[in-house]
PAFIZA-230460 format. One line per 5 residues: number of its first residue (from 0); their letters; for each residue y, z, x of C-alpha. Coordinates in steps of 0.05 Angstrom, whole numbers, plus 5000, padded with zeros to 4 digits. Each point is the difference from the previous one (the first is absolute). Last residue first. Layout:
<recs>
NUM> A> Y,Z,X  ...;
</recs>
This chain:
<recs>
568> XXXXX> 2731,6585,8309  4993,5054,4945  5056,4982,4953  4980,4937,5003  4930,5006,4972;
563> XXXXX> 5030,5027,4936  5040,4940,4997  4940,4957,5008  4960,5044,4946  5051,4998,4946;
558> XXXXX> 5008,4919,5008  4928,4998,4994  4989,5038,4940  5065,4966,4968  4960,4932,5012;
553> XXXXX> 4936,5015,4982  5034,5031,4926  4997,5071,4980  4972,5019,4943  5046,5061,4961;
548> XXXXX> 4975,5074,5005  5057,5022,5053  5057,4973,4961  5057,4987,5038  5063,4967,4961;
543> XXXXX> 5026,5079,4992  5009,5006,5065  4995,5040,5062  4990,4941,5048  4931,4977,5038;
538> XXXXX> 4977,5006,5067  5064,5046,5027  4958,5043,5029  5008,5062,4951  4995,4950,4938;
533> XXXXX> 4931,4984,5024  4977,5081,5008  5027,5008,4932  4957,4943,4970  4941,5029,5043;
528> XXXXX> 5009,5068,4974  5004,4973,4933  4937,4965,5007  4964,5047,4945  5048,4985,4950;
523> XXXXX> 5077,5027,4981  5038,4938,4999  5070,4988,4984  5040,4963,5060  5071,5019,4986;
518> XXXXX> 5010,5067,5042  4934,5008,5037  5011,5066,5051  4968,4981,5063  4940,5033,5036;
513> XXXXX> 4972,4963,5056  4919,4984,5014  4993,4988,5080  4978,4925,5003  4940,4957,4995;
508> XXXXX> 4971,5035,4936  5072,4968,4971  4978,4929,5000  4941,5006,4950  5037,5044,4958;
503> XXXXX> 5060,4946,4997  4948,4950,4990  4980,5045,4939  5059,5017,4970  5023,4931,5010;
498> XXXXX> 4943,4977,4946  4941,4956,5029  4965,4960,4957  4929,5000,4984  4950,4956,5035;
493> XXXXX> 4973,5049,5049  4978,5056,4947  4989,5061,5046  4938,5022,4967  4962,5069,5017;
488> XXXXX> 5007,5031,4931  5079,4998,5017  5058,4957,5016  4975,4998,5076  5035,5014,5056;
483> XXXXX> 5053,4966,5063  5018,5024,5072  4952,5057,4999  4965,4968,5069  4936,4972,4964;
478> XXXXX> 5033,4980,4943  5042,4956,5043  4939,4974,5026  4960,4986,4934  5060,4965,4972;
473> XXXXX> 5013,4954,5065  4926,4986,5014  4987,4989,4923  5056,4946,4994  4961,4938,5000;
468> XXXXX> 4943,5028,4962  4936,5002,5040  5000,5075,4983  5007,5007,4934  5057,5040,4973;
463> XXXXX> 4986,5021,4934  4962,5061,5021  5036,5021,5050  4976,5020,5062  5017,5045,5059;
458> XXXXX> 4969,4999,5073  5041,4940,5033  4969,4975,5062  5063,4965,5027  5050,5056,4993;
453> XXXXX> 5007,5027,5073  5011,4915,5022  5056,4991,4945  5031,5056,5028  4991,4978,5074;
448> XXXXX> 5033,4936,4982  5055,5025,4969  5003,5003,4920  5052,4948,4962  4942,4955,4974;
443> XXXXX> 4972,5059,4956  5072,5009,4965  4996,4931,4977  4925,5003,4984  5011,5063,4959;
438> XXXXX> 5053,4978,4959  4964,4930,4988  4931,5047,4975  5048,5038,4957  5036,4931,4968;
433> XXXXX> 5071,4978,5008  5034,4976,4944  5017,4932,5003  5069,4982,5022  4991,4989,5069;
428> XXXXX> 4953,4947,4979  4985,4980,5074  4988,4928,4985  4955,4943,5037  4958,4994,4943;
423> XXXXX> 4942,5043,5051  5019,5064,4964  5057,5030,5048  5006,5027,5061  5052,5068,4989;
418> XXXXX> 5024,5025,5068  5021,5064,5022  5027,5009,5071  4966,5020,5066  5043,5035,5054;
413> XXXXX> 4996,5067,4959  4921,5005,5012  4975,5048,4958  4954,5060,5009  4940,5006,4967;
408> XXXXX> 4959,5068,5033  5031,5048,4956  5062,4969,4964  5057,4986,5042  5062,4954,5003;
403> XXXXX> 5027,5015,5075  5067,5026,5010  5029,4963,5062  4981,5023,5071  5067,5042,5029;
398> XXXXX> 5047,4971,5047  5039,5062,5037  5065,5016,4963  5060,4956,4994  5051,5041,5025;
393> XXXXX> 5049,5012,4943  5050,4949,4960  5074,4961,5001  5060,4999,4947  5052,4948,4990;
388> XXXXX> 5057,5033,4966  5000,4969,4921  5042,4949,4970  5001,5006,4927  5040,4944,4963;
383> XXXXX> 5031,5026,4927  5015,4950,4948  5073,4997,4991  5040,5038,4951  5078,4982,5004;
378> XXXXX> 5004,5027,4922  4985,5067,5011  4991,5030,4928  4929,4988,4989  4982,5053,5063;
373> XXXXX> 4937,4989,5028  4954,5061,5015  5008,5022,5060  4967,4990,5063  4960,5057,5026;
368> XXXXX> 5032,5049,5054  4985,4994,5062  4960,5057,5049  4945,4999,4938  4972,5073,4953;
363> XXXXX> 4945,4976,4965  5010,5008,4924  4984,5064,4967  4939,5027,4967  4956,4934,5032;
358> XXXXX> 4939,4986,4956  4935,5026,5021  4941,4958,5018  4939,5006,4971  4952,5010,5063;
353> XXXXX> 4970,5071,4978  5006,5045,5059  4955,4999,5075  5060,4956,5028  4957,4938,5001;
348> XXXXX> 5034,4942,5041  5014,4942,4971  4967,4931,5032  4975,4985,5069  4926,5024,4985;
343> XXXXX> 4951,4992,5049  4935,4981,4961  4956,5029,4950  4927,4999,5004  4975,4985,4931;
338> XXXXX> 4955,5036,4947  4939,4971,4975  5009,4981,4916  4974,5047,4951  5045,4993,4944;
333> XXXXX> 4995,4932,4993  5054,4968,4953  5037,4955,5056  4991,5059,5041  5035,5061,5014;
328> XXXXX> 5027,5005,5079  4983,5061,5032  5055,5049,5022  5029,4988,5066  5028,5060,5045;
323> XXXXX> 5038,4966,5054  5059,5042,4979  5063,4976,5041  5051,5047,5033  5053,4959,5042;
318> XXXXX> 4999,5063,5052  5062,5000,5045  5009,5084,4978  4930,5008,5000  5000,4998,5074;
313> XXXXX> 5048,5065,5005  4943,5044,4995  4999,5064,4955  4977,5060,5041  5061,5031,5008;
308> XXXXX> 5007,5011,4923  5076,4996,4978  5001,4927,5018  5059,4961,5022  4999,4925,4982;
303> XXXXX> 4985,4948,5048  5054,4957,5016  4992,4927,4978  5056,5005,4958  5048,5039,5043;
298> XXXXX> 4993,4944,5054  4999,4940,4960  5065,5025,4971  5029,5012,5073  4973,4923,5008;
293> XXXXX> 5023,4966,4948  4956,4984,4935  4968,4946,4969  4934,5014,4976  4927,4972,5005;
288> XXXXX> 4931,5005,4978  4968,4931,5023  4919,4990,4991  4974,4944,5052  5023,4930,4996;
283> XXXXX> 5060,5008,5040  5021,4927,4995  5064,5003,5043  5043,5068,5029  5056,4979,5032;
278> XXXXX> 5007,5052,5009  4972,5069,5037  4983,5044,4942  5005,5065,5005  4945,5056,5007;
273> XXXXX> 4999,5057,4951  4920,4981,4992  4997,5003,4928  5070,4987,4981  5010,4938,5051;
268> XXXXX> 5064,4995,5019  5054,4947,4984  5061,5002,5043  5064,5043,5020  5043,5014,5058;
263> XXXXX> 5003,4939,5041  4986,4937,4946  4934,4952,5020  5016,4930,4967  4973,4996,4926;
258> XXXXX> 4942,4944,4995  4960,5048,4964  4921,4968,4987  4950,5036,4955  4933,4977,4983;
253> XXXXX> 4958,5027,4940  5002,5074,4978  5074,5016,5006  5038,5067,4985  5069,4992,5009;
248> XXXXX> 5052,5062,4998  4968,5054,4982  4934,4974,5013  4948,5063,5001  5027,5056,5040;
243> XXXXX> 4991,5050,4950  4980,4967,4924  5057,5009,4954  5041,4950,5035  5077,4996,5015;
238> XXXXX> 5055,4944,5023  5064,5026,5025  5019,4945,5051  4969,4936,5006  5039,4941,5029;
233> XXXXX> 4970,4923,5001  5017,4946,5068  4939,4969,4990  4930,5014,4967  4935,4959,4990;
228> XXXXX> 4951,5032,4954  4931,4962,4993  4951,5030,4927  4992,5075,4989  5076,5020,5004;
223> XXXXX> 5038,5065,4975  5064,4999,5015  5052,5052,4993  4963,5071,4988  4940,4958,5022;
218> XXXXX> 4953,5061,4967  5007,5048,4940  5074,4965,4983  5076,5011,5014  5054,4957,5024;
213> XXXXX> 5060,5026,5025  5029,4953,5040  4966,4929,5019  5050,4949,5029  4979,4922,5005;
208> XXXXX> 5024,4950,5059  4933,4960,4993  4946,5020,4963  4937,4959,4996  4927,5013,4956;
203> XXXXX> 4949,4962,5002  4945,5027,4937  4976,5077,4979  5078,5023,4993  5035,5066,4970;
198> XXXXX> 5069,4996,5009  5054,5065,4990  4955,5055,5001  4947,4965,5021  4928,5033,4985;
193> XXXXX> 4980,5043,4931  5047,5046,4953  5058,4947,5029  5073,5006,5020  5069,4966,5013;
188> XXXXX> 5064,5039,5014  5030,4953,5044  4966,4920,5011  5057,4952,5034  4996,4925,5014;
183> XXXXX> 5017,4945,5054  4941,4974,5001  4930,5012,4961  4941,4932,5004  4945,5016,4959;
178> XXXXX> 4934,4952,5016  4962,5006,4942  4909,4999,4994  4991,5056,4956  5054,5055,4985;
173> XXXXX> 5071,5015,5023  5034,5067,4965  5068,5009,5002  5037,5060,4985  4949,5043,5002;
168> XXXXX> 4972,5028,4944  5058,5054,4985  5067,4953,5011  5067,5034,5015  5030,4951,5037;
163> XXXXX> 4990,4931,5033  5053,4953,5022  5002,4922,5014  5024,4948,5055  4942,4961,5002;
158> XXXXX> 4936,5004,4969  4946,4940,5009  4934,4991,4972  4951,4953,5019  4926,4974,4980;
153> XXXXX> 4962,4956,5035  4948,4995,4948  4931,5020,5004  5009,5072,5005  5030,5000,4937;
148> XXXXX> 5069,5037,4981  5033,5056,4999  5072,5032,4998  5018,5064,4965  5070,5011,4999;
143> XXXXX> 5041,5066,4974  4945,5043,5001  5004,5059,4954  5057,5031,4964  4990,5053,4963;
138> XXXXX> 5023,5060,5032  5038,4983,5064  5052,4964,4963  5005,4925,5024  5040,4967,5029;
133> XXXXX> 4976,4916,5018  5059,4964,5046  4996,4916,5005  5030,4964,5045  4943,4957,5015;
128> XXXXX> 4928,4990,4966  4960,4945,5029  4931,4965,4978  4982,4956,5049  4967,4929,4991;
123> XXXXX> 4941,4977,5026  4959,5037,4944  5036,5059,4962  4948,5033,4972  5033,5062,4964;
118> XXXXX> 5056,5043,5005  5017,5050,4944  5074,5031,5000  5021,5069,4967  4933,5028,5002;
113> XXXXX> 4988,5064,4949  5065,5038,4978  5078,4976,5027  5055,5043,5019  5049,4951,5018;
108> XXXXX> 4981,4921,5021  5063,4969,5039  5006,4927,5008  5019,4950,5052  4940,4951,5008;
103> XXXXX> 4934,4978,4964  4967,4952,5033  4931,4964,4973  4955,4972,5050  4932,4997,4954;
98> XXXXX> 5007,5049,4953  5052,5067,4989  4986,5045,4942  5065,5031,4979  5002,5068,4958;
93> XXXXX> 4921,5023,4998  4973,5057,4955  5024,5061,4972  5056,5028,4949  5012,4923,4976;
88> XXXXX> 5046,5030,4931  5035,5036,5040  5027,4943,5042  4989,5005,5072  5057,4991,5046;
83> XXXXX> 5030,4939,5039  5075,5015,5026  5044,4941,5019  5058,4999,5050  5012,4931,5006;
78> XXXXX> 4982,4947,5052  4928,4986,4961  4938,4972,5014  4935,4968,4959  4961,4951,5033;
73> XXXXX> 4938,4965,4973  4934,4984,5017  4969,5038,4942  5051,5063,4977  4959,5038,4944;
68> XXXXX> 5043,5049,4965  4963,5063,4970  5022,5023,4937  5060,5040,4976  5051,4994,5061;
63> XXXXX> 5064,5036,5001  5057,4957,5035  5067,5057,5023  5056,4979,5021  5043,5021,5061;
58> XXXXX> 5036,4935,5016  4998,4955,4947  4940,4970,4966  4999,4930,4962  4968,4957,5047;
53> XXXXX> 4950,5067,5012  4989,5003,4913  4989,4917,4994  4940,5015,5066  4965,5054,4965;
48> XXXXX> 5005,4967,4926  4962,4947,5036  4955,5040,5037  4978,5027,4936  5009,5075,4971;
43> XXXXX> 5062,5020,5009  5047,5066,4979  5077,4984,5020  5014,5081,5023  5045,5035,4950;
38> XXXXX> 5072,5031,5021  5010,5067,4980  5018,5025,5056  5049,4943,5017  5029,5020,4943;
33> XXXXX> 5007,5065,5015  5043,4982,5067  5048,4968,4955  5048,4968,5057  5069,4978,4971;
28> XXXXX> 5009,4921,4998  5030,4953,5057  4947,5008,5052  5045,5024,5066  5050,5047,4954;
23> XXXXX> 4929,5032,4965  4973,5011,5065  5073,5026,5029  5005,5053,4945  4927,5017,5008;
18> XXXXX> 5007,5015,5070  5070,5041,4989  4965,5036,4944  4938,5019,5053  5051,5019,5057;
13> XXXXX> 5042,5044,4951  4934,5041,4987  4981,5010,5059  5067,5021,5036  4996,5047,4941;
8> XXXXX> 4933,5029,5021  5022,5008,5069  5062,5033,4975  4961,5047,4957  4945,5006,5061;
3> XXXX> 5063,5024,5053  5022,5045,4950  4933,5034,4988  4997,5010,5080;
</recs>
C-alpha cells in the first residue's frame, strides 16, 4: 500500500512539472506562480477610472472598488474574465448602484460585505444584470442585490444568466413597488436570520428556469414572497427552514401561479396539509407553504413520527403550529389604549422558544454539489448558463377565505383601495406630510359596511377633536374599536403628523403581531413590536434608510396601505 501512494505521489508530481513545462512552452516566458500572488487589484473610485481599468483588464484580474459607482442609463459589460472585490479601504456600503435601465454584464463579484448592486427607479426602462456571478463567504457577506423602487413608477429589474452563493441576508431582496424578472440563474448555499433564504420579495416577483439548492432561512427556505410570484420551469432541492413545515421551499403571501407541466414522480406539496399540488397551479391567493420533493421523499416526510408514549397522536405530526396568542398593541404614547381582537395569522409559527433565529453550525447538506469558485487560471472561461429540470407542485388544497384585516368590530374591506383627495387646488400633495386626523380618515374609509354601521354612535371623546369637525366621525370611530389612541391627557392632536411608527402601529392591530429579529433598522421604542411585526410581512424592509420616528408623507402612507391591502385580497 505505501508503495502504491509513493508512486502515486510521484505520478503527481511529474504531472504538475510537465503542466508547467508546457504552460510556460505555450506563453513564451516561465510561469512565476508567486507573482501572480502578489499581483495588486486596480483600486477605483469613479465610473470612469472603472470603465479605463475593465478596457485594460486581462483575463483573471482583479478591479477593487473604493467608493460607490453610480451607473445612470448606462451600460457597462465585459468579455473578459474580471473579478470585482471590495477595497479595504470601502469595508461597507454599496459597490454599483444601477438607475434608470442601466446593464451591467459579464462580471464576477467575490466575497463581497453589505449590497453588492443597488437598483432603484427604473421607469419604462429595465434595469438588467446578465452574466454576472456574486460568491460570497458565508460570514460576512450579505445580500448581493437589493432592488427597489416607487410604487408609482413602473419599475423593472431583469437578471439573466447569473449565480448566487454564499450570501447571509438573502441574496436578493425586492422591495416596494418592482417587478423582478429571474431566468436562467442558480442560488446554492444562500441564507437569511429572517425570510428567503436565497430571495426575499414584498413586490412581483418571476422565475423562470431557476435552481434553488441549499438555501437556508427561518421561513421561505428558497423564496419568500409577500407581493405576486409567478414560477416556471424552477428546481428546488435541499432547501431548509428553522420553523417546521413553514416554506422550505417557497413561502408566498400574495398570489402564486406555477406554469410547470405536471412531472410523474415528484411535485410541489403543501407542508401544512402534506397534500400536493395539482399544476398548473394560477393565482393562489391564499397562504402557500410548499416544497419540491418526489414522491418516496414526500412519503417519508410526511410520515408521522414514532412516539414512545402510546398516547401521543399522530395529528400533530401535519400540524403547521401557529400561536394565535396576540399581545395588545401600545399606543401612539397612550398607555391605556383598548386591546384588539387579533386575526388569523398566516405568518411564522410560534415554537413556544425565543424567535431569534439561530445560525446554521454547518452548511445544509444538497444532492449536487455547489459550483466552485472560479478558477483565474482557465483561460477558456465562459459565463456559466444554468438550465434547471422543470419541476411541478402538490394538490392544491380546498379554497380557504383570505386572511381578513381585524381589529374588534372594524374590519376592512381589501377590495377598497387608499385614496388621498386633495385640498380643493386640484392637488393631492403626496408630498406633504400626512396629518393624524388624514391617517385616520384614510384608514376610516377602508371599513366594511357593517363596520362602519357598529361604529356610528361613537362613545369616546377627545378633547381637541370637536365633533362637527370633518374628521371627528373617522377619529372618534376608530377610537371606538382600538384601531387608533390618544397622545395623552385625553388629546389626540389631529393636525400633527404622522410618523411610520405610528401608521405602522395603526396597521398592525389588524393582524397577528410577529416577532422578527431587526438587523439594520435601529429603534428600540414603544412601537417596536409593530416595526417588527411590519418587517415580518414583508411591509417595509430591514434597513438602515427606515426610521420609524420620521413624518411620513400622504403619498408613502398611501402607497404602504394599498400594498398592504394586496396582500390580503
Amino acid at each position: 500500500m505505501k508503495k502504491m501512494l509513493s508512486l502515486l505521489l510521484v505520478f503527481t508530481l511529474v504531472l504538475s512539472m510537465a503542466t508547467s513545462a508546457f504552460a510556460a512552452e505555450g506563453t513564451g516566458r516561465s510561469e512565476q506562480p508567486q507573482e501572480q500572488e502578489d499581483q495588486t487589484a486596480t483600486s477605483v473610485s469613479t465610473l470612469e477610472e472603472l470603465q479605463a481599468a475593465i478596457a485594460a483588464a486581462k483575463d483573471g484580474d482583479t478591479i477593487a472598488i473604493s467608493s460607490e459607482i453610480t451607473l445612470d442609463a448606462a451600460t457597462l459589460e465585459t468579455d473578459k474574465r474580471i473579478v470585482i472585490i471590495r477595497a479595504d479601504t470601502y469595508p461597507s456600503g454599496t459597490l454599483i448602484r444601477l438607475y434608470n435601465g442601466a446593464k451591467i454584464s459579464g462580471f464576477i463579484f467575490e466575497e463581497p460585505t453589505d449590497s453588492t448592486i443597488i437598483c432603484v427607479s427604473s421607469w419604462e426602462t429595465a434595469i438588467e444584470i446578465k452574466n454576472c456571478q456574486f460568491i460570497g463567504n458565508s460570514m460576512n457577506t450579505q445580500s448581493f442585490i437589493n432592488a427597489y423602487g416607487g410604487i408609482n413608477y413602473p419599475n423593472q429589474v431583469k437578471i439573466d444568466s447569473c449565480y448566487f452563493d454564499g450570501a447571509t441576508k438573502s441574496a436578493i431582496v425586492c422591495t416596494n413597488g418592482l417587478t423582478l424578472t429571474i431566468t436562467d440563474s442558480g442560488f446554492t448555499n444562500n441564507s437569511s436570520l429572517t425570510q428567503g433564504g436565497a430571495i426575499y420579495s414584498s413586490s412581483t416577483l418571476i422565475l423562470d428556469n431557476c435552481t434553488f439548492t441549499g438555501n437556508k432561512a427561518v421561513s421561505g427556505g428558497g423564496v419568500y414572497c409577500s407581493g405576486d410570484l409567478t414560477i416556471t420551469d424552477c428546481q428546488f432541492s435541499g432547501n431548509q427552514i428553522e420553523s417546521e413545515k413553514f416554506g422550505t421551499d417557497i413561502l408566498s403571501f400574495g398570489a402564486l401561479t406555477i406554469t410547470d407541466d405536471p412531472q410523474d414522480g415528484a411535485g410541489y406539496y403543501e407542508e401544512s396539509t402534506g397534500e400536493k399540488v395539482t399544476l398548473p397551479f394560477t393565482d393562489h391567493a391564499n397562504v402557500a407553504k410548499l416544497i419540491y420533493l418526489t414522491d418516496e421523499q414526500a412519503a417519508e416526510y410526511f410520515a408521522p413520527e414514532e412516539s414512545d408514549n402510546p398516547d401521543d397522536t399522530e395529528d400533530n405530526e401535519q400540524n403547521g403550529g401557529a400561536d394565535n396568542s396576540n399581545p395588545d398593541e401600545p399606543d401612539e404614547g397612550e398607555p391605556d389604549n383598548p386591546a384588539e381582537t387579533p386575526s388569523e395569522p398566516p405568518e411564522q409559527p410560534d415554537n413556544g422558544e425565543e424567535d431569534t433565529p439561530i445560525e446554521p453550525e454547518e452548511p445544509p447538506t444538497t444532492p449536487e454539489e455547489p459550483q466552485d469558485k472560479p478558477d483565474s487560471s482557465d483561460d477558456d472561461y465562459e459565463p456559466p448558463v444554468y438550465r434547471p429540470v422543470r419541476p411541478t407542485k402538490p394538490v392544491e388544497p380546498e379554497p380557504q377565505p383570505a386572511p381578513a384585516l381585524i381589529c374588534n368590530n372594524a374590519v376592512i374591506d381589501t377590495s377598497r383601495s387608499a385614496k388621498l383627495h386633495g385640498y380643493g387646488d386640484g392637488l393631492l400633495h403626496e408630498d406633504d406630510s400626512l396629518s393624524r386626523a388624514q391617517m385616520a380618515t384614510i384608514v376610516y374609509r377602508l371599513l366594511d359596511d357593517e363596520s362602519v354601521a357598529a361604529l356610528s354612535v361613537p362613545s369616546r371623546s377627545f378633547t381637541d377633536v370637536d365633533a362637527g369637525a370633518w374628521y371627528a366621525p373617522s377619529v372618534l370611530a376608530l377610537a371606538d374599536a382600538g384601531v387608533v389612541g390618544g397622545t395623552g391627557n385625553g388629546y389626540f392632536a389631529p393636525d400633527s403628523p404622522t410618523t411610520w411608527a405610528q401608521l405602522l402601529t395603526v396597521l398592525g392591530r389588524f393582524v397577528e403581531q410577529q416577532e422578527c429579529a431587526l438587523q439594520h433598522i435601529r429603534y428600540d421604542g414603544w412601537a417596536r413590536p409593530a416595526i417588527e411585526t411590519a418587517v415580518a410581512l414583508g411591509w417595509i424592509e430591514d434597513s438602515a434608510e427606515i426610521v420609524p420616528d420620521d413624518v411620513i408623507t400622504r403619498g408613502a402612507a398611501v402607497d404602504l396601505i394599498n400594498m398592504v391591502l394586496k396582500q390580503y385580497r
